[in-house]
C-alpha positions in Angstrom: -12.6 -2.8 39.4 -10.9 -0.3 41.7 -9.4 -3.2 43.9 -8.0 -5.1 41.1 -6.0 -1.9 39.7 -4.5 -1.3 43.2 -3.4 -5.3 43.4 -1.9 -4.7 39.8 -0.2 -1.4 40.0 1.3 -2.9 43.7 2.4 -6.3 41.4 4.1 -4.0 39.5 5.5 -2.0 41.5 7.2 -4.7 43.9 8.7 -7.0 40.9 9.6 -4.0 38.6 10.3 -1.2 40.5 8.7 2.0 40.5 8.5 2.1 37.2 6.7 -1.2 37.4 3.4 -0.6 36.3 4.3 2.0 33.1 6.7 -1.4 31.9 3.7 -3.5 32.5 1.5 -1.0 30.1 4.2 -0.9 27.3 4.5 -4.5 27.3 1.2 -4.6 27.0 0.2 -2.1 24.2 3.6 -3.9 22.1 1.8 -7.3 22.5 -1.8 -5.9 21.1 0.3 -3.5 18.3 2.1 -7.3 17.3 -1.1 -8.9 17.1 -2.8 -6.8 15.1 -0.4 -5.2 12.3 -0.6 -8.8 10.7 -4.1 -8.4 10.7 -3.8 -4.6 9.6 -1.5 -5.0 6.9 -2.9 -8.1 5.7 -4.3 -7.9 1.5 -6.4 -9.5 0.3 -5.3 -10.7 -3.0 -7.2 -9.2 -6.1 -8.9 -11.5 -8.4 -8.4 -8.9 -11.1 -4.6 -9.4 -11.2 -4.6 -12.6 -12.4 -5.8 -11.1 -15.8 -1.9 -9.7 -15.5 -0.6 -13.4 -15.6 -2.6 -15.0 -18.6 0.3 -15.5 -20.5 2.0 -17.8 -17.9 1.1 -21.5 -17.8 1.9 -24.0 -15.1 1.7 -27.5 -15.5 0.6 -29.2 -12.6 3.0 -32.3 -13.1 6.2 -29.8 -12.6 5.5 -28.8 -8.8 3.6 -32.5 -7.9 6.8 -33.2 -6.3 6.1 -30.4 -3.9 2.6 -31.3 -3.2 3.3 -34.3 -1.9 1.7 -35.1 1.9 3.1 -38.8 2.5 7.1 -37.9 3.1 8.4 -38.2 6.5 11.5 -36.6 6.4 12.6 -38.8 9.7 13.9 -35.3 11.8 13.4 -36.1 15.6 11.6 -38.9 14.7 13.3 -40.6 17.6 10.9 -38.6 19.7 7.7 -40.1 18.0 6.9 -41.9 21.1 7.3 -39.3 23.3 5.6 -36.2 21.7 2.9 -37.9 19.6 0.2 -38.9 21.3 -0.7 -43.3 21.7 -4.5 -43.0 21.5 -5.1 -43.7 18.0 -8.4 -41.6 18.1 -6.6 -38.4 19.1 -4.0 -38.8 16.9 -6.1 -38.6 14.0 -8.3 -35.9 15.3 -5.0 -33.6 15.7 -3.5 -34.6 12.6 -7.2 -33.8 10.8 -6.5 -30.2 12.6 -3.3 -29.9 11.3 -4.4 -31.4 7.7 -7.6 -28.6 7.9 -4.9 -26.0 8.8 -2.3 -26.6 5.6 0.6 -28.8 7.7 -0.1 -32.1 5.5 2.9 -33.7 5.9 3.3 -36.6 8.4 5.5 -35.4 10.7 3.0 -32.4 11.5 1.7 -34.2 14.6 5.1 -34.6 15.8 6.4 -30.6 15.4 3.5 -29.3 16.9 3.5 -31.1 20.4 7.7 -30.3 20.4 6.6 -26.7 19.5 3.8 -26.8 22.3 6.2 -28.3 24.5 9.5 -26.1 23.6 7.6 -23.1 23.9 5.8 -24.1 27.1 9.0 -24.4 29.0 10.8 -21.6 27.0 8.2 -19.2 28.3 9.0 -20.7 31.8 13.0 -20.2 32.0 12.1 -16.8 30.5 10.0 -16.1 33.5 12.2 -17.4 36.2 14.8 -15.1 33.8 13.1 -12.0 34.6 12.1 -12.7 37.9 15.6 -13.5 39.0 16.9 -10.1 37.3 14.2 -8.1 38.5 14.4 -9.5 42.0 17.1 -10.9 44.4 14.9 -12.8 46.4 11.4 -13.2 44.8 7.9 -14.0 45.9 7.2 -17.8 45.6 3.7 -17.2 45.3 4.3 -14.6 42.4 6.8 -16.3 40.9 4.5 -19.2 40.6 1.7 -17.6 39.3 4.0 -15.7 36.5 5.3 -18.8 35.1 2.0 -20.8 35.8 1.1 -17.8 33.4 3.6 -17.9 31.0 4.2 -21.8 30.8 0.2 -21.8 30.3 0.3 -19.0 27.3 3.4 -21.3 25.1 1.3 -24.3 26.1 -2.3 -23.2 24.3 -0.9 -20.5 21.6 0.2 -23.3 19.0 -3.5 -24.4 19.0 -4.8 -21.0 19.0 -2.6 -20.5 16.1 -3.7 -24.1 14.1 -7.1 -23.2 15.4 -7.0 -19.4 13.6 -4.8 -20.9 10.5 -7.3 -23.3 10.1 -9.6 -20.9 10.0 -8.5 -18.5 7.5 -8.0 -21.2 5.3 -11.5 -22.2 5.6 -12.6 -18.9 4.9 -10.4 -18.2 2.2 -11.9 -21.4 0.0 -15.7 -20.8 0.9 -14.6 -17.1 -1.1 -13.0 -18.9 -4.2 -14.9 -21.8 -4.3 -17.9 -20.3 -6.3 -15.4 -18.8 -8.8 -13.8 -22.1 -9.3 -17.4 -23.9 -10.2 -18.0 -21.5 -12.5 -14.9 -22.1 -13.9 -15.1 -25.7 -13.9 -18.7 -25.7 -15.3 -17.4 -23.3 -18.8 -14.7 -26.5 -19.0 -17.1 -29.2 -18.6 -19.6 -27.8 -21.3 -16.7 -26.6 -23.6 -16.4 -30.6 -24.0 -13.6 -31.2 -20.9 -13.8 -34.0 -18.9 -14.1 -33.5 -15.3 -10.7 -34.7 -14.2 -9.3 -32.4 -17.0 -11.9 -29.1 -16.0 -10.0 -29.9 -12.6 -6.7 -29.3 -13.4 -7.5 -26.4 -15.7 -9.2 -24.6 -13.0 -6.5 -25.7 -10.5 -3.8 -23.8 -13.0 -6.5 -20.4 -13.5 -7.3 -20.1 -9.6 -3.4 -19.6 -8.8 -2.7 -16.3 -8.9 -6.7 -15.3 -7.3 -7.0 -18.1 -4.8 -3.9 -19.9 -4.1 -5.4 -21.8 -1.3 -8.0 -23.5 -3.4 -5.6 -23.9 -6.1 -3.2 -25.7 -4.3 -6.0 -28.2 -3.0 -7.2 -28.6 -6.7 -3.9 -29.4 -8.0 -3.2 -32.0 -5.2 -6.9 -33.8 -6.4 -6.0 -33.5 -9.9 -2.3 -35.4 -9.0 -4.1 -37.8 -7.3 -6.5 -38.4 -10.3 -3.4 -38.8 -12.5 -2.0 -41.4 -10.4 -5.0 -43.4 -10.9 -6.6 -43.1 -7.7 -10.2 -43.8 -7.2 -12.0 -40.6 -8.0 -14.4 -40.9 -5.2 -11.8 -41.5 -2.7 -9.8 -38.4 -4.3 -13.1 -36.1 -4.2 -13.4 -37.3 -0.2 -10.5 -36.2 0.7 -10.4 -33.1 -1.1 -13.9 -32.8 1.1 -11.9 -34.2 4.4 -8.7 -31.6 4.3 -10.5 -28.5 3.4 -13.5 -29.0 6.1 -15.6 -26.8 4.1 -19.6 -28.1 4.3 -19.8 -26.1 0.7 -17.3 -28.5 -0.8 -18.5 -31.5 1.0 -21.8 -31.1 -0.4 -20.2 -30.4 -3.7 -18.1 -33.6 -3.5 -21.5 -36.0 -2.2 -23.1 -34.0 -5.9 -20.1 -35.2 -8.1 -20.3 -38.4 -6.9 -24.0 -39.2 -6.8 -24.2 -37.9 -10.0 -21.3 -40.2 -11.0 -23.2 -43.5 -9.3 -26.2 -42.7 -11.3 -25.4 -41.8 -14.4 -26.7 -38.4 -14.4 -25.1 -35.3 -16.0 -22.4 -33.7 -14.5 -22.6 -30.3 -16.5 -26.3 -29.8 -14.9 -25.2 -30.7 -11.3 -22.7 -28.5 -12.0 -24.9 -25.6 -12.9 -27.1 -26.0 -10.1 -25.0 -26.1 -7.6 -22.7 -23.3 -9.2 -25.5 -20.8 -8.9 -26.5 -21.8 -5.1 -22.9 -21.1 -4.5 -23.2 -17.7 -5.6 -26.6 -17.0 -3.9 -24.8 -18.4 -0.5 -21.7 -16.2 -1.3 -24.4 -12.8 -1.4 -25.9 -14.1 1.5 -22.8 -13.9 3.8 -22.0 -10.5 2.4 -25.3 -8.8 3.1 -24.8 -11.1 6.8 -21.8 -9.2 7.4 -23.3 -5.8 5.8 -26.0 -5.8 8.2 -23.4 -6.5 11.4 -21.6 -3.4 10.6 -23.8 -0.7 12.1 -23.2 -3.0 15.4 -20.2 -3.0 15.4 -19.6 0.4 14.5 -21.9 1.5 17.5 -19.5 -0.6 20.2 -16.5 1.1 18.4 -18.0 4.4 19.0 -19.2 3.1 22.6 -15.6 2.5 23.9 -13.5 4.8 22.3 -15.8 8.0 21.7 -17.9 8.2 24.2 -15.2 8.0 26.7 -12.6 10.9 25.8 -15.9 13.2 25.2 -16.8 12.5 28.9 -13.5 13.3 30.1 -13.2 16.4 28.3 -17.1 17.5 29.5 -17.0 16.3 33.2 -13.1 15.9 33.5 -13.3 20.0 34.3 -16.1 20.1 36.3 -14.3 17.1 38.7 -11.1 18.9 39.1 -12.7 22.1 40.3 -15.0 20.1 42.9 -11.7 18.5 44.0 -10.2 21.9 44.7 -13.0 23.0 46.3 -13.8 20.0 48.7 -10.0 20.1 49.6 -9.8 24.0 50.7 -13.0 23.2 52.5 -11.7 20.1 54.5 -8.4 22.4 54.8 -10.4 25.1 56.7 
């Protein structure tokens, strides 16, 4: 551990100056402060505030326009061939990514490899910026290794940030899901059908869980435009890549294929819903004391020992060095 603090604090120092090292901690501590205050000031939205917008009613046929996933608006289009990938397989695996991650539209495949790319090499020239600025005649070897760095960062964070966009979105509909069945089951039984119960739950979710909302109303445009409901339902299942409403979507339409009541496959799996929803809250209940003891671990424990020992060090210090002076 030692060694590898003296080969970064020299780094440092010969590409930066003498001040090297203190520039490398600052960038350092701005990058983790920028990566967390999204995650700090985050908040999540209150289902109880959507009591405060009863009175407003949207039809879901005023923003279909905007929900709309097959427009290709044709910008760098001439690229095509040279940013999205041939394979056919891998295409449709990144563009199920992207669909999983909110970016339905079909030009998605074709931003994110010119992002990838764009910010590959922008992180590159930046490099090769600082480097030249910092130093008149740099070291190959750490020159390469900075922008090998760098270029490697702008290369992998667009999937890092599909990847965690993806997730949150996942997350974010396994939460409102079991609201929405229990929505969608008081619709059913007060005599809806189910395409209507759709819609009306699609317009009530809004303001609680936008995300699922969103997805409901694209299923219940779909519906409208006389698509096949089973194909509808299985792609509802395909762009949120949520096993919950998979399994919710292989109920509806089993239940359709034989003849069975909806209203009762409704309930059932309304109420396992909510047993699964406790479930992962006393999971992440019971991982709290853990993680509470590795917070108290690394940034407790450490400052105490320093202020017990850190004394007691300094005066042996002193007195080895007056003996060795003697």
């Amino acid at each position: 551990m030692e060694a590898l603090f003296n080969q970064f604090w020299e780094f440092s120092t010969v590409t930066f100056g003498p001040l090297g090292p203190f520039y490398a901690i600052a960038a350092l501590g701005a990058i983790l402060v920028i990566v967390a205050a999204p995650m700090a000031l985050r908040k999540q939205a209150d289902p109880v505030k959507r009591l405060e917008y009863l009175e407003r009613r949207v039809d879901v046929a005023d923003d279909a326009r905007s929900l709309r996933t097959d427009e290709d608006r044709g910008k760098f289009k001439v690229l095509s061939p040279y940013l999205e990938p041939s394979d056919e397989g891998e295409m449709s695996e990144v563009r199920a990514r992207l669909i999983n991650a909110g970016y339905r539209s079909r030009s998605a495949v074709r931003y994110f490899y010119l992002v990838r790319a764009g910010l590959a090499v922008g992180l590159v020239v930046f490099g090769l910026v600082i480097f030249g600025l910092a130093q008149a005649e740099p070291d190959p070897a750490r020159l390469l290794i900075f922008c090998g760095v760098a270029g490697l960062v702008g290369f992998v964070g667009p999937s890092y940030w599909v990847s965690r966009r993806k997730q949150q979105r996942q997350t974010a509909m396994s939460n409102g899901f079991p609201d929405a069945l229990d929505l969608m089951l008081v619709c059913v039984e007060a005599g809806q059908s189910l395409d209507q119960a759709i819609t009306r739950v699609s317009v009530e979710t809004e303001d609680a869980h936008e995300i699922l909302s969103e997805e409901l109303k694209i299923v219940a445009n779909e519906m409208r435009a006389g698509k096949d409901r089973p194909k509808v339902l299985r792609d509802f299942a395909d762009r949120s890549g949520v096993s919950d409403i998979s399994a919710f979507v292989t109920v509806l339409v089993q239940s359709a294929a034989f003849g069975t009541s909806v209203a009762q496959a409704l309930r059932v799996y309304a109420a396992e819903m909510r047993d699964k929803r406790l479930m992962r809250a006393e999971e992440k209940a019971n991982t709290l004391p853990t993680k509470l003891t590795l917070g108290t671990m690394f940034f407790t424990v450490p400052p105490l020992l320093l202020i017990l020992i850190g004394p007691s060090l300094i005066e042996i210090t002193r007195a080895l060095a007056n003996f060795n002076s003697r």
